[in-house]
C-alpha positions as CSV (number, residue, x, y, z in Angstrom):
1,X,123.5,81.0,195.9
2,X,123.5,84.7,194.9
3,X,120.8,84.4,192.6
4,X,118.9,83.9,196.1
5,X,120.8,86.9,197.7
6,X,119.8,89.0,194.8
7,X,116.5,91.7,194.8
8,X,113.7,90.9,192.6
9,X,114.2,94.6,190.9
10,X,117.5,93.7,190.0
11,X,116.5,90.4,188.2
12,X,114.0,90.4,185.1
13,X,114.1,86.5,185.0
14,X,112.2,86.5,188.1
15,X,109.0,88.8,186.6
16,X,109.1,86.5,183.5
17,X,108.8,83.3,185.5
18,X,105.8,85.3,186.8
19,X,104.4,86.0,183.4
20,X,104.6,82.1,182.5
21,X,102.5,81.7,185.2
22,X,99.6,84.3,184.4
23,X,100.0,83.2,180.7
24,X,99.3,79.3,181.7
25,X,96.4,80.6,183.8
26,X,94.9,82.7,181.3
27,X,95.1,79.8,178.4
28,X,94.0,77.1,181.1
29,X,90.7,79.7,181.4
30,X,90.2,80.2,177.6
31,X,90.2,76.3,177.3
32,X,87.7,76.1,179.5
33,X,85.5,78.6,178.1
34,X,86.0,77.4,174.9
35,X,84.9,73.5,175.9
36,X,81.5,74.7,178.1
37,X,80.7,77.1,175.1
38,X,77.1,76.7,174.5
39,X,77.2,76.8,170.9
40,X,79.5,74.0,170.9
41,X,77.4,71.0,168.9
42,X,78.8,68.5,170.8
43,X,77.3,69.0,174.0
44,X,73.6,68.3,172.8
45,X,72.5,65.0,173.0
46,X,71.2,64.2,169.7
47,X,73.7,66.1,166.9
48,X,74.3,65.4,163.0
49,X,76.8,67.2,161.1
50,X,76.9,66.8,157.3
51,X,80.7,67.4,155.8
52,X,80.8,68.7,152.3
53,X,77.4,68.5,151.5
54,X,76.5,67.8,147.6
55,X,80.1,66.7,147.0
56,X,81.5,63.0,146.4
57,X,83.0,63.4,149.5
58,X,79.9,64.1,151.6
59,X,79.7,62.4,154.7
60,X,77.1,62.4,157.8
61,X,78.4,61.9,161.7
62,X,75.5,61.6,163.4
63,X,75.4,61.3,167.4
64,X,72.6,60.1,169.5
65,X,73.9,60.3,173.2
66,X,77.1,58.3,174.0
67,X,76.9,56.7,170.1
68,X,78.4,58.4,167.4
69,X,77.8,56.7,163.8
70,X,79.6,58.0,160.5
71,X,77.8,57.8,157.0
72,X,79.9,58.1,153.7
73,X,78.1,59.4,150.4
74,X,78.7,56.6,147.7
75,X,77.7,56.2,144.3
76,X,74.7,54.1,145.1
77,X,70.9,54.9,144.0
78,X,68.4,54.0,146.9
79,X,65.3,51.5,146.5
80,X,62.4,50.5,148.6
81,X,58.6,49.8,148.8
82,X,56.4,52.1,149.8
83,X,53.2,53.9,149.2
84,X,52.4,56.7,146.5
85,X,52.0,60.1,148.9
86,X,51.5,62.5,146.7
87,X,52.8,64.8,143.7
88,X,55.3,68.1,144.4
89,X,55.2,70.5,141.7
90,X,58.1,73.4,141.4
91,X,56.7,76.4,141.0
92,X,58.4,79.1,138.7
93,X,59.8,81.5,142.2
94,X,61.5,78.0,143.0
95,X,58.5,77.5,145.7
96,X,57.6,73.8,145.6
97,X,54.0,72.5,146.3
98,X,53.1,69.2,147.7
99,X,49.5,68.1,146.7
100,X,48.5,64.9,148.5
101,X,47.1,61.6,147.0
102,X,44.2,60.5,147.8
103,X,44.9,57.0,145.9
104,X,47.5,56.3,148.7
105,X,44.7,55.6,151.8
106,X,43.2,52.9,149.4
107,X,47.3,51.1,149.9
108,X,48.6,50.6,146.6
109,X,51.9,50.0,146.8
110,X,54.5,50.8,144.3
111,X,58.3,49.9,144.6
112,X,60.4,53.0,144.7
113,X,63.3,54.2,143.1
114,X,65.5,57.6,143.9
115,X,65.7,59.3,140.7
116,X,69.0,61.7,140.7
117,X,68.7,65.0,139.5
């Protein structure tokens, strides 16, 4: 029992038991901060995040409220039907233009086909 007996100016184990404490507070605040941070992308409800985009590896997470779906790039080339829209020309600045169709209100369909660049 004489560590009880002792003063606290004596003891420096005492004032480091105190700084423990502060320390725990102060990380216990920063946690906090850092989980209501408003730039924080997971408190919206609608949020998609693209991971290495343009790469093999590319992959979408995509959340819509409480659902969170995951989308991994593969190898695959996309196909559908669909209607004619238009033409986009590049432009020499790199500027692209988009001139509509006016074939497409008459409905000719054409089946569609993702051409890779």
């Amino acid at each position: 029992m004489k560590l009880l007996d002792e003063d606290e100016a004596i003891n420096p184990a005492l004032s480091v038991v105190n700084l423990v404490d502060v320390f725990l507070v102060l990380i216990a605040a920063l946690l906090i901060s850092i989980a209501q941070n408003p730039i924080n992308p997971f408190l919206d409800d609608d949020v998609m995040v693209i991971k290495n985009p343009g790469q093999e590896n590319m992959e979408m997470i995509i959340k819509k409220g409480e659902k969170i779906e995951t989308y991994k790039s593969t190898d695959e080339i996309g196909s559908g039907e669909g209607v004619k829209a238009g033409v986009a020309y590049r432009m020499a600045d790199g500027s692209i233009i988009y001139v509509p169709d006016t074939s497409a209100e008459a409905g000719d369909t054409t089946s569609l086909q993702a051409n890779p660049q």
